[in-house]
TORKOL-4160 file (C-alpha; in steps of 0.2 Angstrom, whole numbers, padded with zeros to 4 digits, m for minus):
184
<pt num="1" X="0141" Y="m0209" Z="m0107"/>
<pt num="2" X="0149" Y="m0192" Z="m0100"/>
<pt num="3" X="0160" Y="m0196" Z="m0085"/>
<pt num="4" X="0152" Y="m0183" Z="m0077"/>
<pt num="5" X="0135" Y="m0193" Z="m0075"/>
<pt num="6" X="0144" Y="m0206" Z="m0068"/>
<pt num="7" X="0153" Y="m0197" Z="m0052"/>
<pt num="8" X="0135" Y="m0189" Z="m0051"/>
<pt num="9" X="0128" Y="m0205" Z="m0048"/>
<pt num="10" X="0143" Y="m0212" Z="m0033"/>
<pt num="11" X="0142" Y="m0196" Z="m0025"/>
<pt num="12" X="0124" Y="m0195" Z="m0025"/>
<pt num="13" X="0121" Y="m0214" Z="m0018"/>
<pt num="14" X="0138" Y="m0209" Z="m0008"/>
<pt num="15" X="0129" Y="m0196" Z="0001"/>
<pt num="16" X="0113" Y="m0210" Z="0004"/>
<pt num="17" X="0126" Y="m0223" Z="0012"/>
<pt num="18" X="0130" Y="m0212" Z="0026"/>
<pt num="19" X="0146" Y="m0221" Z="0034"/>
<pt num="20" X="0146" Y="m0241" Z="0026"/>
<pt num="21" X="0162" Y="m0248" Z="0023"/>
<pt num="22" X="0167" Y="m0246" Z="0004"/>
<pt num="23" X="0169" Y="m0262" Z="0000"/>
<pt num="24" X="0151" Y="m0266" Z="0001"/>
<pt num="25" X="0149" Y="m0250" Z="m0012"/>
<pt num="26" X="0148" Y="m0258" Z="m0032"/>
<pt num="27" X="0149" Y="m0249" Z="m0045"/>
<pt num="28" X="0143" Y="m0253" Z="m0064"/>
<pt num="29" X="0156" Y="m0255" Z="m0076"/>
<pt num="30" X="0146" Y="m0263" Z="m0091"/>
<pt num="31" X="0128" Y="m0258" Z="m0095"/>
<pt num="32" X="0112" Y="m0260" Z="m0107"/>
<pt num="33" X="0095" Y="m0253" Z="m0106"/>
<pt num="34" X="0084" Y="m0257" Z="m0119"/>
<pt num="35" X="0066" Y="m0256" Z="m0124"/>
<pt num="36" X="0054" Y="m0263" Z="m0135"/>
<pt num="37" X="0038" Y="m0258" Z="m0142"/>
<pt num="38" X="0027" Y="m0268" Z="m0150"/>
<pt num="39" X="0012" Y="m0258" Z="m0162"/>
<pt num="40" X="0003" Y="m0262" Z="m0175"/>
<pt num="41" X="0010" Y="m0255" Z="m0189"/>
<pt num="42" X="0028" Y="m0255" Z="m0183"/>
<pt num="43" X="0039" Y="m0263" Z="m0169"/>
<pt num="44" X="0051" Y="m0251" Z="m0163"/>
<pt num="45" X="0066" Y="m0256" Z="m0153"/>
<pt num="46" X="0080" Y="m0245" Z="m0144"/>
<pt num="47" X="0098" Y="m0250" Z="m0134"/>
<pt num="48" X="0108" Y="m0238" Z="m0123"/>
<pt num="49" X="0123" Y="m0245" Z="m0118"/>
<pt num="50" X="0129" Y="m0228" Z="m0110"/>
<pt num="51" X="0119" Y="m0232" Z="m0091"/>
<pt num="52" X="0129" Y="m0228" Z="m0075"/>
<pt num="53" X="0122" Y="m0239" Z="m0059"/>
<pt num="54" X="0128" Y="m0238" Z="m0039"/>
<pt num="55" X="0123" Y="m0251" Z="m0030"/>
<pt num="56" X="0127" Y="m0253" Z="m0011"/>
<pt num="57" X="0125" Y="m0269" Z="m0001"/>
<pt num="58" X="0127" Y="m0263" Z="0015"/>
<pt num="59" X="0108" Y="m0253" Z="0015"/>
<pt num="60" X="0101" Y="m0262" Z="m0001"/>
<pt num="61" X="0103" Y="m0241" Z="m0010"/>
<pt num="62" X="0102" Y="m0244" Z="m0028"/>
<pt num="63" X="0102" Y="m0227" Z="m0042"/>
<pt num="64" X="0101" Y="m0228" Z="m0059"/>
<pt num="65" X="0106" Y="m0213" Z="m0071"/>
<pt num="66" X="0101" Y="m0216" Z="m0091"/>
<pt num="67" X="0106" Y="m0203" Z="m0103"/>
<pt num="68" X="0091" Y="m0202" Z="m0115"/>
<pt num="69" X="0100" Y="m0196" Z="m0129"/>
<pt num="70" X="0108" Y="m0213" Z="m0125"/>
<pt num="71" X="0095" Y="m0225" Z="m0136"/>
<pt num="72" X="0099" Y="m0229" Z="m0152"/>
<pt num="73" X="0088" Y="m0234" Z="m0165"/>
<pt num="74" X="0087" Y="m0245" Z="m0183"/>
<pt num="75" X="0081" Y="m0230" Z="m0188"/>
<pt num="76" X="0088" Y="m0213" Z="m0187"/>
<pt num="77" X="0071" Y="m0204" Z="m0191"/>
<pt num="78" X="0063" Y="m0215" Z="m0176"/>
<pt num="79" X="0079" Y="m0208" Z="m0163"/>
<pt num="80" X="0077" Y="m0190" Z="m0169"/>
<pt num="81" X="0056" Y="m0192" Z="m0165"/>
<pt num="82" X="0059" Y="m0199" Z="m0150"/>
<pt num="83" X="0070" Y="m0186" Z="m0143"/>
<pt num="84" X="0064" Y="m0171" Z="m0150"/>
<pt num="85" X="0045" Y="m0176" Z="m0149"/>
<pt num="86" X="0042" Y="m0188" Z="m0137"/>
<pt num="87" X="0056" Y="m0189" Z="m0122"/>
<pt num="88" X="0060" Y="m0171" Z="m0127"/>
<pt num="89" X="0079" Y="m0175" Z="m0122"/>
<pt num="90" X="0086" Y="m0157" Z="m0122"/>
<pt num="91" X="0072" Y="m0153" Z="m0109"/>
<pt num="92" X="0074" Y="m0171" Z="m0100"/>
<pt num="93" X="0092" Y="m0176" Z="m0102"/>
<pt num="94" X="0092" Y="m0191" Z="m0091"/>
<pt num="95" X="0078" Y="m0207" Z="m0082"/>
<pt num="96" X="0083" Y="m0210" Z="m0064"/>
<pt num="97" X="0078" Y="m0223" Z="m0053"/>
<pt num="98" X="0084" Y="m0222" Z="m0034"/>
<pt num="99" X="0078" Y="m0237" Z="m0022"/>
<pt num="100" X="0082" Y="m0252" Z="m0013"/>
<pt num="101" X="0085" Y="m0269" Z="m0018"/>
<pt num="102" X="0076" Y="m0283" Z="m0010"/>
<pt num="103" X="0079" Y="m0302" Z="m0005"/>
<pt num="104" X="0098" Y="m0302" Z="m0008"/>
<pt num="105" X="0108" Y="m0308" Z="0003"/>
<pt num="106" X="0124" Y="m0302" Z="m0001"/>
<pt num="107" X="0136" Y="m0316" Z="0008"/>
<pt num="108" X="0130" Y="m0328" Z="m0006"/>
<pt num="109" X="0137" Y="m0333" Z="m0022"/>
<pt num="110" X="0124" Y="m0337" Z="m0037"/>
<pt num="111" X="0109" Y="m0332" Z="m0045"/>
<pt num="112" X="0097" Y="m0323" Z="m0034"/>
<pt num="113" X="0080" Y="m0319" Z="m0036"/>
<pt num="114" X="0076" Y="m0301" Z="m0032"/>
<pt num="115" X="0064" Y="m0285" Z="m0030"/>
<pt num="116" X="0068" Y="m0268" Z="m0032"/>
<pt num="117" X="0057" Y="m0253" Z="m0025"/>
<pt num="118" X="0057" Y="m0236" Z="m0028"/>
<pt num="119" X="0054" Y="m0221" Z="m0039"/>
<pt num="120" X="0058" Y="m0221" Z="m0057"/>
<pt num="121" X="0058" Y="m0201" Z="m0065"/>
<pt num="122" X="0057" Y="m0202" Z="m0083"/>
<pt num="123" X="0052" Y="m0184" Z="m0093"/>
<pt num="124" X="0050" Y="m0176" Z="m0079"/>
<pt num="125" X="0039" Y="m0186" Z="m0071"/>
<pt num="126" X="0041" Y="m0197" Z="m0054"/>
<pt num="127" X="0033" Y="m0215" Z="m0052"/>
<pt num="128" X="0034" Y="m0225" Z="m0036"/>
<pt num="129" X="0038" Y="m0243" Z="m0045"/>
<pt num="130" X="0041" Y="m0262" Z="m0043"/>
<pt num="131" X="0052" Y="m0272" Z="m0053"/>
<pt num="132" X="0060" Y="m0289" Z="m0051"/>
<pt num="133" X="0073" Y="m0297" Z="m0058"/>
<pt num="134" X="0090" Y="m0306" Z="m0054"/>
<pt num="135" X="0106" Y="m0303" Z="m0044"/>
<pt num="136" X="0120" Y="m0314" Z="m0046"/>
<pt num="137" X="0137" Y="m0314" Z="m0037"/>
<pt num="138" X="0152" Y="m0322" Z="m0045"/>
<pt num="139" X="0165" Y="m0318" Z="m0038"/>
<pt num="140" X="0167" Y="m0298" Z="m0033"/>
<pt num="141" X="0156" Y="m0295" Z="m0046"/>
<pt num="142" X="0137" Y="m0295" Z="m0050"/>
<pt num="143" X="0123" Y="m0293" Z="m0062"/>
<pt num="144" X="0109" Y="m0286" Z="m0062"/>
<pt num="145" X="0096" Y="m0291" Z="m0073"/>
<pt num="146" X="0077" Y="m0286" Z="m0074"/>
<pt num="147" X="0061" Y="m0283" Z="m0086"/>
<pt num="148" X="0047" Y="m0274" Z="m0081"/>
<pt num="149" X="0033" Y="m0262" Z="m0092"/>
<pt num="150" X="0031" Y="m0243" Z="m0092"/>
<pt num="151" X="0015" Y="m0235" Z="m0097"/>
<pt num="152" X="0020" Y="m0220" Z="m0107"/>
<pt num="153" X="0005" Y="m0209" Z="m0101"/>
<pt num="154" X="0011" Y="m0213" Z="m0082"/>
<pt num="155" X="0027" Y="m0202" Z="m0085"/>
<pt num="156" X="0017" Y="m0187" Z="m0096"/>
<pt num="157" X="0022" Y="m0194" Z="m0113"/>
<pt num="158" X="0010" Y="m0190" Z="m0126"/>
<pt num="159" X="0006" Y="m0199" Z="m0141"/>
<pt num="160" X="m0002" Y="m0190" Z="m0156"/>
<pt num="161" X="m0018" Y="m0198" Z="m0164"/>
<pt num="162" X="m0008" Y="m0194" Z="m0181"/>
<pt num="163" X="0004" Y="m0211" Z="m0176"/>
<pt num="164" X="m0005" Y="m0219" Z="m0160"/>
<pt num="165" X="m0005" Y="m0235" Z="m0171"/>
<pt num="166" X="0013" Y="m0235" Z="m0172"/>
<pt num="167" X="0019" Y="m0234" Z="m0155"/>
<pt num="168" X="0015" Y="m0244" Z="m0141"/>
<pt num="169" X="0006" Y="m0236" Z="m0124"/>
<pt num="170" X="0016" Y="m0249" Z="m0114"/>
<pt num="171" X="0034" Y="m0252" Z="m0118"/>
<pt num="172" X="0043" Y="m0266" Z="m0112"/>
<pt num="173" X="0061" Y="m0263" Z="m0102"/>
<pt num="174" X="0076" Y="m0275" Z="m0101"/>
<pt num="175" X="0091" Y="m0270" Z="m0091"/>
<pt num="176" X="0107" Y="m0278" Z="m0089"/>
<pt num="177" X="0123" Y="m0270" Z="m0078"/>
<pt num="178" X="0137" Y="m0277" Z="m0072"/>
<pt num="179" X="0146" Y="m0272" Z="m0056"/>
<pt num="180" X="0162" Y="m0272" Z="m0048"/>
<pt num="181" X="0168" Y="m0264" Z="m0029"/>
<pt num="182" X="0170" Y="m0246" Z="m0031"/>
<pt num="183" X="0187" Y="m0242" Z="m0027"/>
<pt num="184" X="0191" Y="m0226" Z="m0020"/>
């Protein structure tokens, strides 16, 4: 991922955390989104391990930055379609999600069941949303990890009749990120 998307993202949930000590700032330093769709002429599957994530503990903030250029597929005709004809990536560079995480308590260590709440922007197109998941401290350090389904029409992405059996109107979402404190 371009360095700049990343200082993009601490200075944007930066600017959300008013005046919170830093330490309660965490920043992701290992990430993969991926997504699967399952059709019936073809599963198609996609990893993107180029996500940046701020996440801080002293409001619950959360943001999510995913270049969509990002995803890589089994096969290269399936990326080019996707970019050029479905997430139109030079038009839409990047999915967002800004929110709050919910039902962690940040003081304790372990496996944590959670909620996050918030908008989700892919192609374009904002989408108040609802996803759970898990937060676990070890440590300084967490991990996020959550599954939830996005409906492609709900963000404007069109699918032709030509190959409407080939991809999926609901895909399903994994994420995975690991955090450490921000420093400086």
């Amino acid at each position: 991922m371009k360095r700049y998307h990343v200082k993009y993202v601490v200075a944007m949930l930066l600017l959300m955390a008013g005046r919170e000590a830093k330490a309660q700032v965490y920043q992701s330093y290992k990430s993969e989104t991926s997504f699967f769709s399952k059709a019936p002429l073809e599963d198609i599957a996609a990893r993107n391990d180029g996500g940046a994530s701020v996440l801080n503990l002293g409001n619950a903030e959360i943001v999510f930055l995913i270049p969509i250029r990002g995803f890589q597929f089994r096969k290269s005709l399936m990326q080019e379609h996707f970019n050029e004809n479905y997430l139109e990536s030079d038009k839409y560079p990047t999915a967002t999600f800004k929110g709050k995480i919910l039902g962690f308590e940040p003081s304790r260590q372990g496996k944590q069941e959670v909620q996050a709440k918030g908008i989700l922007s892919i192609h374009g197109v904002e989408k108040p949303v609802k996803a759970a998941g898990t937060l676990e401290k070890k440590g300084e350090e967490l991990l996020l990890e959550s599954s939830f389904r996005v409906a492609l029409k709900d963000h404007g992405i069109t699918i032709p009749r030509l190959v409407v059996r080939n991809i999926a109107e609901i895909v399903d979402v994994k994420l995975e990120y690991h955090y450490k404190p921000k420093t400086n």
